[in-house]
N, C-alpha and C positions, 0 to 999 in steps of 0.2 A: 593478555589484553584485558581491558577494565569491561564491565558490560555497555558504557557507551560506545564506546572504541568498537569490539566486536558486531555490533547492531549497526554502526554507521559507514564500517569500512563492507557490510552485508549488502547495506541498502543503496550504496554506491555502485556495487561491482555490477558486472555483464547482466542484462536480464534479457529472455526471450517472449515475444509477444503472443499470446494466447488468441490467435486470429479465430478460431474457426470456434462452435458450440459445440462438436465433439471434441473438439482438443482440450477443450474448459472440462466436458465431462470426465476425459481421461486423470488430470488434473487433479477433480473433484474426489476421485477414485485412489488415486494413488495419496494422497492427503489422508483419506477415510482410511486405509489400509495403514498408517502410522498415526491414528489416534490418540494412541496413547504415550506419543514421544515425547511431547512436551513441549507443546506448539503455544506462542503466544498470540494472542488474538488481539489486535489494538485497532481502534476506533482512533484515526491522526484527530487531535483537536482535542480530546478525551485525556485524563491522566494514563498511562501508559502503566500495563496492568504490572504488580508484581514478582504474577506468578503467573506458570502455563494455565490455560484451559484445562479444564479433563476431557478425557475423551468424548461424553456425552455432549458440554459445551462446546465442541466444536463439529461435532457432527450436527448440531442446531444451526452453527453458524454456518457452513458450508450450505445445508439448506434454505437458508431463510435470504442468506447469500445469493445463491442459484436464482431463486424466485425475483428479487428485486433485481438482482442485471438483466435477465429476459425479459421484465414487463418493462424496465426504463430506460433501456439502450433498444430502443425497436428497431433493430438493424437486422438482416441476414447474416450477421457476423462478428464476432466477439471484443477485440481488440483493447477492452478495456482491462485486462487482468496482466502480469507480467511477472515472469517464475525465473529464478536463478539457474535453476536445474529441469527442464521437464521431466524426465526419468526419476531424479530424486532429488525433490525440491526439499530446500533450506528455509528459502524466504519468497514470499509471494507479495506484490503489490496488486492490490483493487485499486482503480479510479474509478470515483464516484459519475456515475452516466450524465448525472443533472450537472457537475462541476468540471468539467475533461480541461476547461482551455486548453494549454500546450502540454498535456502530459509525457507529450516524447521530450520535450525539454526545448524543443527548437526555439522557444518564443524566448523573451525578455524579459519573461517574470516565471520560478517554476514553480509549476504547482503539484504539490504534494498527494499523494493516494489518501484516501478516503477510509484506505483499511493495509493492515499490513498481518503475514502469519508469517512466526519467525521461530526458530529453533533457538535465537539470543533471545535476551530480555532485551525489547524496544529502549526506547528514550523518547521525549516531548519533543519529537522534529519539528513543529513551529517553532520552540526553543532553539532547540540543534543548529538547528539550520534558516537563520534571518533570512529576511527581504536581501536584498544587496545591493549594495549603497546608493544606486542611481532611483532604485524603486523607495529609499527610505528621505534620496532627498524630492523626490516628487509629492511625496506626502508631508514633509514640511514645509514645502512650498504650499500647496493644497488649504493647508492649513496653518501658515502664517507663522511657523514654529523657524524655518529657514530664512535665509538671506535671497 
């Protein structure tokens, strides 16, 4: 497979939800313990980095990470992080606390995580992965581009 291919059939498959802030920690920990595997770190929205982090860059991000979901999801309970593997994660999505709408997918527009760590090289999922088609003619209607 091509590196979009791999990254997209990654960020498609089964994820398990990170409900609890020991579960994140355990998480946290098992991430830190492969540091040095060759984890990409992407900011969705952002160009979508080359190359892995090094270890030290993502032991920053994991940190700085940590920090902003505890002070902007002030909940008793996690729910916004989501791992392919708990045991031995591949791929991990963050949802942004401030941007959730339907990040389980149920709604009619999805919205994208806010950060992704991958063992593939990402891709530009704004790109990858458009509006669809009902969400792209309501914005030409909106704005006068549609029929």
């Amino acid at each position: 497979m091509n590196r979009g291919t791999d990254y997209l059939v990654a960020f498609g498959g089964g994820f398990h939800g990170i409900l609890r802030w020991p579960q994140l920690d355990g998480l946290w920990a098992r991430l830190l313990a492969r540091a040095g595997d060759g984890w990409y770190v992407y900011a969705v929205g952002e160009p979508p980095p080359d190359t892995p982090a090094t270890a030290q860059a993502l032991r920053r991000f994991v940190s700085e990470m940590d920090v902003l979901l505890r002070e902007d999801h002030d909940e008793d309970y996690c729910g916004v992080v989501y791992v392919d593997n708990p045991d031995s994660p591949r791929f991990v999505k963050i949802y942004d606390p401030n941007h959730l709408g339907s990040s389980c997918g149920s709604g009619a527009l999805r919205i994208l995580p806010g950060w992704t760590l991958s063992l593939a090289p990402p891709v530009d999922l704004p790109h990858a992965l458009p509006q669809t088609g009902s969400r792209r003619r309501w914005w030409q209607r909106l704005f006068g581009n549609g029929k």
